[in-house]
VOFISE-190955 format. One record per residue: residue in three letters; x, y, z of N, C-alpha, C in turn. Coordinates in Angstrom, 2 decimals. Example, Ala and Ser with C-alpha at 12.3 -4.5 7.8 and 13.67 -1.06 7.14 Angstrom:
<pts>
PT residuo     nxx     nyy     nzz    caxx    cayy    cazz     cxx     cyy     czz
PT     ALA   13.19   -5.69    7.80   12.30   -4.50    7.80   13.20   -3.30    7.80
PT     SER   12.85   -2.25    7.08   13.67   -1.06    7.14   12.90    0.03    7.87
</pts>
This chain:
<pts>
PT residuo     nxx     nyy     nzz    caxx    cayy    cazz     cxx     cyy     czz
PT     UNK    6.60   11.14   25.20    6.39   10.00   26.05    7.37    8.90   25.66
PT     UNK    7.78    8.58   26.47    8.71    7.21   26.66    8.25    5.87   26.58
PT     UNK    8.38    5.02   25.91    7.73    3.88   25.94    9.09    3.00   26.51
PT     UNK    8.60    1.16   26.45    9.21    0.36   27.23    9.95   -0.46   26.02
PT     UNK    8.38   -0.58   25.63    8.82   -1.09   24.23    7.68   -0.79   22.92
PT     UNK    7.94   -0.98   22.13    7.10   -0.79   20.45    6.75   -1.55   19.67
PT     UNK    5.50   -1.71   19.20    5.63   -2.73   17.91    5.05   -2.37   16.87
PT     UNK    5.97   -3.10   15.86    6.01   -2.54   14.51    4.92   -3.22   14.02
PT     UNK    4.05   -3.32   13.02    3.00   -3.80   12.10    3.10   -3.31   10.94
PT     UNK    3.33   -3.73   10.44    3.11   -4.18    8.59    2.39   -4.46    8.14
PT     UNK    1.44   -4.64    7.73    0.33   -4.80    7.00   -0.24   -4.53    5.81
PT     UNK   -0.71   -5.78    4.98   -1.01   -5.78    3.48   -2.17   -6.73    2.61
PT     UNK   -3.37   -5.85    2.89   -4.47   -7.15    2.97   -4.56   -7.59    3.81
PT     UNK   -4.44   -7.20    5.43   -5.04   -8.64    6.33   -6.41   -7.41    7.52
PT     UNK   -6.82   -6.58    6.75   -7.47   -5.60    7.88   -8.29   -6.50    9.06
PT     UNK   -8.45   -7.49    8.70   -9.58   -8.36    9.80   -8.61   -8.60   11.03
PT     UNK   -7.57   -8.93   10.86   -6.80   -9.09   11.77   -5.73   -8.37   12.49
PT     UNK   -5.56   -6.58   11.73   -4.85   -5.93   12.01   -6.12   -4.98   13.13
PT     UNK   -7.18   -5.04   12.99   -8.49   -4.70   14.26   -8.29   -5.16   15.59
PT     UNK   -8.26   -6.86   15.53   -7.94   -7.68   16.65   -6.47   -7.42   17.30
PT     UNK   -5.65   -7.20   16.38   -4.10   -6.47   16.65   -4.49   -5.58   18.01
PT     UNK   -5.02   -4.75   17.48   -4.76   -3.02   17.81   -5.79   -2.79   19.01
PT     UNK   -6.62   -4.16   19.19   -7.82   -4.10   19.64   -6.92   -4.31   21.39
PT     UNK   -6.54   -5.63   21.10   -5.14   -6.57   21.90   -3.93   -5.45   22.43
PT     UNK   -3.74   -5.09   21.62   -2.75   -3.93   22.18   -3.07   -2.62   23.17
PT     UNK   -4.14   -2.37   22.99   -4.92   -1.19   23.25   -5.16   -1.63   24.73
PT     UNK   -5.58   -2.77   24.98   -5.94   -3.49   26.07   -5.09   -4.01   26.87
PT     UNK   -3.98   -3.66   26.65   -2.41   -4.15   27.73   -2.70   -3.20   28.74
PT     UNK   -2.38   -4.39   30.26   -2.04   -3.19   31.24   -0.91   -2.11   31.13
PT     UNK    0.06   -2.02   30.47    1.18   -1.55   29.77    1.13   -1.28   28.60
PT     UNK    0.45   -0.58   27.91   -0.13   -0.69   26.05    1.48    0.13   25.70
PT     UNK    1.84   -0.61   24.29    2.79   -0.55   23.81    2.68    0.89   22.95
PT     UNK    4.44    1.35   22.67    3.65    2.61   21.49    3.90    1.91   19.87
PT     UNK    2.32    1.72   19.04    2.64    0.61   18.24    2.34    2.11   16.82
PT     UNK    2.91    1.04   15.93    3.16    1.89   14.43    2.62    0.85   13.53
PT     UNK    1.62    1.34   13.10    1.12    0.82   11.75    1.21    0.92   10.28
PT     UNK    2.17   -0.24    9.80    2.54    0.79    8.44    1.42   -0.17    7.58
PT     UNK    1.03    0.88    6.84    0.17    0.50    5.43    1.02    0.22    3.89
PT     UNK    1.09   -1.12    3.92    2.03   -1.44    2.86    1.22   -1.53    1.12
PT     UNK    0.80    0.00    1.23   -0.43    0.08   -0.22   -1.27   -0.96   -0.20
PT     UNK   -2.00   -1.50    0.28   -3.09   -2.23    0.49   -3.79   -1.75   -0.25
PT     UNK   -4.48   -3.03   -1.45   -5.55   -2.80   -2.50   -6.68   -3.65   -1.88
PT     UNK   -7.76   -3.05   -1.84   -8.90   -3.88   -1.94   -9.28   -4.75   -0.54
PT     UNK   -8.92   -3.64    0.32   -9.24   -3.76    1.96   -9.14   -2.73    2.27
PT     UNK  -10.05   -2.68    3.79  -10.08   -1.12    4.03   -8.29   -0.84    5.28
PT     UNK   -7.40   -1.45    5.50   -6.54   -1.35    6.39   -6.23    0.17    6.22
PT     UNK   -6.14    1.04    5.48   -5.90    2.48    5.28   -7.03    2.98    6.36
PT     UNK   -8.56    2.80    5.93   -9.72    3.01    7.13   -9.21    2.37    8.93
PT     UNK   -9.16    1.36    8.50   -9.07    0.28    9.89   -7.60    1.42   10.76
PT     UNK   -6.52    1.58    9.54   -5.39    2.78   10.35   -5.58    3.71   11.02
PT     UNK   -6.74    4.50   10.03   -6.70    6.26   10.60   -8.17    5.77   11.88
PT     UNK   -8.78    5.16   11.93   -9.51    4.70   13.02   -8.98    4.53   14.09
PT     UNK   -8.43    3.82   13.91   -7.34    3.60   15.68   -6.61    4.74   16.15
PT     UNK   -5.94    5.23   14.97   -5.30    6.52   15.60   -6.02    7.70   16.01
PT     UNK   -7.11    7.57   15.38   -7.74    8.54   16.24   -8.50    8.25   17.22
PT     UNK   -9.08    7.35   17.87   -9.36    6.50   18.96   -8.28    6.22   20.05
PT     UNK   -6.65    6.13   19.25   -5.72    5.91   20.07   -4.45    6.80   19.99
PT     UNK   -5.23    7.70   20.03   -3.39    8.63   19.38   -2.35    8.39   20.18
PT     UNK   -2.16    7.96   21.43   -0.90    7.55   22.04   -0.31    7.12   21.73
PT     UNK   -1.02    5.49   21.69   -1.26    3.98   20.86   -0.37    3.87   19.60
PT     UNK   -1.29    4.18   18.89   -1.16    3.78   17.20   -0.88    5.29   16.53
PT     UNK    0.22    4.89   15.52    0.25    5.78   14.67    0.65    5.25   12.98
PT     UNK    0.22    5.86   12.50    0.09    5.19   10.92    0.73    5.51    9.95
PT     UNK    1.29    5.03    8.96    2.12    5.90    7.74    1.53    4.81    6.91
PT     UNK    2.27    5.27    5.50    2.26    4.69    4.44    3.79    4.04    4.18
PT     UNK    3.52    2.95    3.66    5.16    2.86    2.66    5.79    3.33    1.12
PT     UNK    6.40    3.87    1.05    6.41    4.04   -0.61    7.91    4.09   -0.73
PT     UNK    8.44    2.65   -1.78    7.89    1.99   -2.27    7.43    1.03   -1.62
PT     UNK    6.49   -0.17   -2.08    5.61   -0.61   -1.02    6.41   -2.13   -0.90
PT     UNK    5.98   -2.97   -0.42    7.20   -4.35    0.35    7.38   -4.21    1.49
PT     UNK    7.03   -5.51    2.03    7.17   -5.91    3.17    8.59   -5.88    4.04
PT     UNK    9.89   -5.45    3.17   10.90   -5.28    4.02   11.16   -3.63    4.09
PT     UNK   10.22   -2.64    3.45   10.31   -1.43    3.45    9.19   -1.21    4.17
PT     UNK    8.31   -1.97    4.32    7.36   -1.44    5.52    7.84   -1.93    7.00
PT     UNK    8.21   -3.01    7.39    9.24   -3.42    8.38   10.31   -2.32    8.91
PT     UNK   11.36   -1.75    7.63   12.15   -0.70    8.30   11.72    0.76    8.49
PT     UNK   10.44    0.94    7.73    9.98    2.35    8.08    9.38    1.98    9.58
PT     UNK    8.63    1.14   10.13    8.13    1.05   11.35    8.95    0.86   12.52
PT     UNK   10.17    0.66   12.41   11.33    0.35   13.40   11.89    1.67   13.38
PT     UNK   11.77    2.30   12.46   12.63    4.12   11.70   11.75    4.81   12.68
PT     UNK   10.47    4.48   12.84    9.24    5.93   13.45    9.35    5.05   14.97
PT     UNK    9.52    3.91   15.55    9.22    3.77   17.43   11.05    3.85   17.68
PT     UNK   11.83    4.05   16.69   13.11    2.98   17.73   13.80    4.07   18.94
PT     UNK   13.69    5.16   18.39   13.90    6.55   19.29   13.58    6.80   20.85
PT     UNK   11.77    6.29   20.24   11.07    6.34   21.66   10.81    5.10   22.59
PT     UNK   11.42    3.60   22.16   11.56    2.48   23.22   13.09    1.66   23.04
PT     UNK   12.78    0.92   23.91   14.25    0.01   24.56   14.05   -1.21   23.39
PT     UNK   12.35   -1.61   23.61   12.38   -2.71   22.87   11.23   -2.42   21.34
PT     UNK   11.79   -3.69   20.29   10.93   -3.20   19.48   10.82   -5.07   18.82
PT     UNK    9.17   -5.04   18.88    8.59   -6.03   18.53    8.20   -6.23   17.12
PT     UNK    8.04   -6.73   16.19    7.72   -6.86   14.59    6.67   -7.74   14.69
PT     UNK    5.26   -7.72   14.24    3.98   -8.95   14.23    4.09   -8.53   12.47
</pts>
């Protein structure tokens, strides 16, 4: 499937708000194809809150890990897994 455009998510500790993310996205008349990277998150469930959506949204959302973990290595792994399949690519 072809998308229009993609967005990347990064995420590290914020699961309360990566829900409302995915919740928001899911709900576009146009839903984006979005990538969720898990940037080793300690002591939140965002690993749970990940494999939830994707399986609720497998179109949608798809999830990895980063290793090593950082916010500019979770940024380029999520641009690495949509940039193939859209024109545009969004970063939240």
């Amino acid at each position: 499937m072809t998308y229009t455009y993609g967005v990347a998510i990064p995420t590290n500790g914020n699961g309360e708000h990566l829900r409302e993310v995915l919740e928001s996205l899911a709900g576009l008349p146009t839903p984006p194809q979005a990538v969720a990277i898990n940037d080793q998150s300690r002591g939140t469930d965002v690993a749970g809150i990940c494999e939830e959506y994707t399986e609720r949204f497998p179109t949608l959302v798809r999830t990895t890990r980063t290793d090593p973990p950082g916010a500019a290595s979770a940024r380029n792994e999520a641009i690495a897994a949509i940039v193939d399949d859209v024109e545009w690519v969004c970063i939240l």
